[in-house]
N, C-alpha and C positions, 0 to 999 in steps of 0.2 A: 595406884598400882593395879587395882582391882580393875576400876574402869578401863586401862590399857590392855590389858588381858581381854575384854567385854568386848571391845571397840575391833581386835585383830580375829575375835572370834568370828564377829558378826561381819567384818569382811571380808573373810576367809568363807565363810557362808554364802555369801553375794557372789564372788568369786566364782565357787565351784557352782552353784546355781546358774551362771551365765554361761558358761563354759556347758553347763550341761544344756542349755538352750542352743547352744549355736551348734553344738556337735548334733541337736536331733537337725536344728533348721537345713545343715549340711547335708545328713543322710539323707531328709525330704527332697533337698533340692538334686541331689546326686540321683536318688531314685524318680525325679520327674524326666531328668536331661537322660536317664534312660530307658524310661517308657517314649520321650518323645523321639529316641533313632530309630522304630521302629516304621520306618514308611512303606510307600507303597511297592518300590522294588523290590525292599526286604521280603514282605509278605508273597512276591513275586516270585523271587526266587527259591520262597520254603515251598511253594507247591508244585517244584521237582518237573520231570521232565514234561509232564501233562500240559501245562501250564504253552508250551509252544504252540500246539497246534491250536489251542485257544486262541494264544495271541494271533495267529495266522489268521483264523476265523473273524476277527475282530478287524484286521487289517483290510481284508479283502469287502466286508460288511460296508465298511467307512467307505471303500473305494467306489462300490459298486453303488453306495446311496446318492453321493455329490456328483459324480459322473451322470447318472439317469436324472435325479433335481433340474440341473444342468439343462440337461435333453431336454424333458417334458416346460421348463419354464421356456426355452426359445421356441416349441412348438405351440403354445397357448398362446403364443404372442397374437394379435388380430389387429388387422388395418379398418377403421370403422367403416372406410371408403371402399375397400376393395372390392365387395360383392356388386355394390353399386355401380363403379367402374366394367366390372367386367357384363354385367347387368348392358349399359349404355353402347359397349365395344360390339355385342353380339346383337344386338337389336339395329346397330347401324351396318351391320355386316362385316367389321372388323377384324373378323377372325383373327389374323396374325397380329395384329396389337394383344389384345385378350389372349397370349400365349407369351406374348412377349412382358406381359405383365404376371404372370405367373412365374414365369422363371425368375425374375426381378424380386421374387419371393420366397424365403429360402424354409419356408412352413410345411406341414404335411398337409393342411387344406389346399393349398394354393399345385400342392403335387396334383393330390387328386382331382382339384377343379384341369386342373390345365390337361389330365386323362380323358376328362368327358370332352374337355373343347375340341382334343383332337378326335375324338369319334363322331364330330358331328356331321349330318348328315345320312348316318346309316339310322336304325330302328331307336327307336328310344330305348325299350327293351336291352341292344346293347349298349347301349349310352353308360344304362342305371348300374348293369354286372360290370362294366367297364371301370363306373366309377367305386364300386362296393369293394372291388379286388384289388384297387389302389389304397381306398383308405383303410385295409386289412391290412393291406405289406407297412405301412405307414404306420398302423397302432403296433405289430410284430416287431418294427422297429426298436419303437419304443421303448416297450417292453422287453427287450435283451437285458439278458441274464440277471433279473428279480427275481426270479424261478429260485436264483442261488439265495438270496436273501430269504426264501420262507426255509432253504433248505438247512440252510446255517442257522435260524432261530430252534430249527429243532433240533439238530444234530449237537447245538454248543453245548445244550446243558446237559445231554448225554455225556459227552467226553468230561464233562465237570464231575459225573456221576463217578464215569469209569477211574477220575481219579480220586475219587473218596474211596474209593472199594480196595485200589492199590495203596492208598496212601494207610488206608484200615490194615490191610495186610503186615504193611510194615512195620507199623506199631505192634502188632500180637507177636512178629515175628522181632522183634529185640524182646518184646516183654519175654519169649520162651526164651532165647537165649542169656537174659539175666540172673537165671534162676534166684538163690532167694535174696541177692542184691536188687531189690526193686528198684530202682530211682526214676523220676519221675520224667527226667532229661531224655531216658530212652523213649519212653512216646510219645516226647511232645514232637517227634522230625514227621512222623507215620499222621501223627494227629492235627497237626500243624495242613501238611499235602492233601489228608480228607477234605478239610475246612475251606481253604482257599482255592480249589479247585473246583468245589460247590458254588462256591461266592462267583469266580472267576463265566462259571458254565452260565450260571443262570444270567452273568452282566449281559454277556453276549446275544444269546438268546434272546431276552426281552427289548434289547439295541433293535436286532435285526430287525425281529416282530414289526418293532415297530415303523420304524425304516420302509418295508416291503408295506406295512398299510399306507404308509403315507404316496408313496409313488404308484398305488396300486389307483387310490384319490386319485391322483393327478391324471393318472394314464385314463382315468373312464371320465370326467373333465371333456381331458383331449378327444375321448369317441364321441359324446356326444356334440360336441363345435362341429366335430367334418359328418355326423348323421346332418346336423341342423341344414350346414352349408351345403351338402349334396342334395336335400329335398328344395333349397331355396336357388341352386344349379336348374334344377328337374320343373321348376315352376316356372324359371324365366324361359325352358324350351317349348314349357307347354303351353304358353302363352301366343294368344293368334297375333298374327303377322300383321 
């Protein structure tokens, strides 16, 4: 009798012990599946209206980088043969082939080469500003609106600034109107907009930055091909007949 008593105690034991294992293993797991809803649009949408012209900045950033990439890789493109061809066309008197091959070309050296071919004949002198003022429109080209990219690296993390200063506003301003109900709910909306507006400013920013170096590389790349190819134009006219 005693041992039945023993036997229901010590199951009753095990019982409520297990029962109190799976009720913690629950809350953990309840408490994981809600730290893991907080993603990235959550966190997007707590930093309030700020958060748009970021996104805007961010937009037009991406835009302006793969558009210019784009540009500057079909401009670096080079034919191994072309200088040589055109080299061959003008020493044979070919002029209109050697223009004809230019066009056939859809690069910014083959622009500017095909400027000096039509100057020739007058001074060398205007040959060279002939060809210097092609391959300037040709890099200006290029270089369209990256100007925007260094301007958005600095402006983003400003506006990320401007919204920690508002989103700081917010929170002192529920904390005054709580008086002595503190809860902590009231500034985490104000403290939440500081935070992710920070985080948000500085992504963009540091994107652009770097964005604008990389295509700023490429763009002086490109200046130096059409210097090289404009002095290796200027040899083959200086070259005696």
């Amino acid at each position: 009798m005693f041992l039945n008593v023993l036997l229901q105690i010590v199951q009753g034991g095990d019982s409520l012990a297990t029962a109190t294992a799976n009720t913690v293993q629950k809350t953990v797991e309840t408490a994981n599946q809600q730290y893991d809803t907080l993603s990235f649009w959550d966190l997007s949408l707590k930093g309030g209206p700020v958060m748009i012209p970021i996104a805007l900045l961010l937009i037009i950033a991406v835009y302006i980088f793969f558009d210019r990439y784009i540009a500057t890789s079909k401009a670096a493109k080079e034919d191994s043969g072309f200088m040589a061809n055109i080299k061959h066309f003008i020493t044979e008197g070919k002029i209109d082939q050697a223009k004809a091959m230019c066009l056939s070309n859809p690069t910014p050296m083959a622009r500017m080469i095909e400027k000096g071919i039509s100057r020739i004949g007058r001074p060398l002198n205007d040959i060279t500003t002939a060809i210097e003022n092609e391959g300037k429109l040709q890099v200006a080209r290029l270089e369209k609106s990256i100007a925007f990219l260094s301007t958005i690296a600095g402006i983003g993390p400003m506006i990320g600034f401007l919204g920690t200063v508002t989103g700081m506003i917010t929170a002192f301003y529920d904390l005054s109107k709580s008086g002595n109900n503190l809860d902590i709910a009231l500034l985490s909306g104000g403290i939440y907009e500081a935070m992710v507006t920070t985080v948000a400013g500085l992504i963009v920013g540091i994107l652009a930055s770097l964005a604008y170096n990389v295509i700023v590389a490429r763009v002086e790349k490109i200046v130096y091909i059409l210097e090289a190819r404009s002095t290796e134009f200027m040899d083959i006219l200086n070259e005696p007949a």
